[in-house]
VMD Tcl script that draws the C-alpha trace (Angstrom):
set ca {
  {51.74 128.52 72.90}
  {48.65 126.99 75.22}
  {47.88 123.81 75.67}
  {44.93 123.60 73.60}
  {47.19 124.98 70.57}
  {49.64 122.25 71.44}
  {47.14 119.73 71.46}
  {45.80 120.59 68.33}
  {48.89 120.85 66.76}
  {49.70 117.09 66.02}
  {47.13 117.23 63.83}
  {47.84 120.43 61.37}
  {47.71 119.00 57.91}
  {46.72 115.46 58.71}
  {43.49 115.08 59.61}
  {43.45 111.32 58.76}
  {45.52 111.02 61.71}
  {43.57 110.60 64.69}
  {41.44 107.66 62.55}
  {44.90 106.17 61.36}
  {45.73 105.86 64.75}
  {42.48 104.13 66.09}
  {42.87 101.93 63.04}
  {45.82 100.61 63.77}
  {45.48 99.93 67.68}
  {46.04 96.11 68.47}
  {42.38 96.32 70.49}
  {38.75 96.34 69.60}
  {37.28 99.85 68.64}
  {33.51 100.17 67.93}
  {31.96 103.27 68.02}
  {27.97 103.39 68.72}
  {25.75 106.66 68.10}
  {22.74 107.66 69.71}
  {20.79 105.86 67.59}
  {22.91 102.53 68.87}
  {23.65 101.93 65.00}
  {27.45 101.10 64.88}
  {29.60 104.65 63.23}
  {33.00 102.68 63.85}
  {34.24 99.42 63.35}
  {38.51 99.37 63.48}
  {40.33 96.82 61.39}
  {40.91 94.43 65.04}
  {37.25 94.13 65.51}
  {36.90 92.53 62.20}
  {39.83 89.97 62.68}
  {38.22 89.23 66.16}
  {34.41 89.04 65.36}
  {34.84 87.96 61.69}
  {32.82 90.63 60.83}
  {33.57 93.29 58.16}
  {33.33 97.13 58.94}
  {30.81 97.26 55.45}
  {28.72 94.16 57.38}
  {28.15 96.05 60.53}
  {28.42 100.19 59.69}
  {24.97 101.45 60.27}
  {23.75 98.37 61.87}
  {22.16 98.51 65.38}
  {25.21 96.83 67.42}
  {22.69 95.19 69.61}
  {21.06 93.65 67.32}
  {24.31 92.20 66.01}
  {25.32 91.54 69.68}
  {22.23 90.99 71.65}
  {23.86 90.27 74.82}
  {25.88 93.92 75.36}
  {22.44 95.48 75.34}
  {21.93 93.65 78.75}
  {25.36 94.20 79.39}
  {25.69 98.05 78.98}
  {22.27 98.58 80.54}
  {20.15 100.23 77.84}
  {16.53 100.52 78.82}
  {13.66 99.05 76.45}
  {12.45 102.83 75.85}
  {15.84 103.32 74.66}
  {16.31 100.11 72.51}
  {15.53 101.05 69.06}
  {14.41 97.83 67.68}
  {15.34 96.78 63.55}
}
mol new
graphics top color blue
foreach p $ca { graphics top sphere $p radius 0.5 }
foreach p [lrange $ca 0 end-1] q [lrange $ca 1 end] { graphics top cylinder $p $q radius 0.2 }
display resetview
């Protein structure tokens, strides 16, 4: 067997399980696109912002959070603006 089969292997028949996983870390998850609009939002991230997954999916996450846009460095021809 190869690594890469081995790898892959965990996941044969469940595959729920990589997002059950990041789900249920004890640490903020958020996962932006291209398009900066928020695609994940784990369960932690709602307990610490107060903010439900259906309140922020598809939302532009700086617009929500101003301040990471300075913080992460996006440039204003980048910045898509709601």
């Amino acid at each position: 067997m190869t690594k890469k089969e081995d790898k892959n292997s965990i996941f044969e028949g469940n595959p729920e399980l990589p997002g059950m996983i990041v789900s249920g870390i004890q640490a903020g998850i958020i996962v932006v696109g291209r398009n900066q609009r928020c695609l994940f939002w784990n369960p932690f991230m709602e307990e610490l912002s107060g903010i439900s997954s259906a309140e922020i999916l598809g939302k532009c996450a700086f617009t929500i959070f101003p301040h990471l846009r300075d913080q992460v460095g996006v440039p204003d021809h980048l910045f898509v603006r709601m």
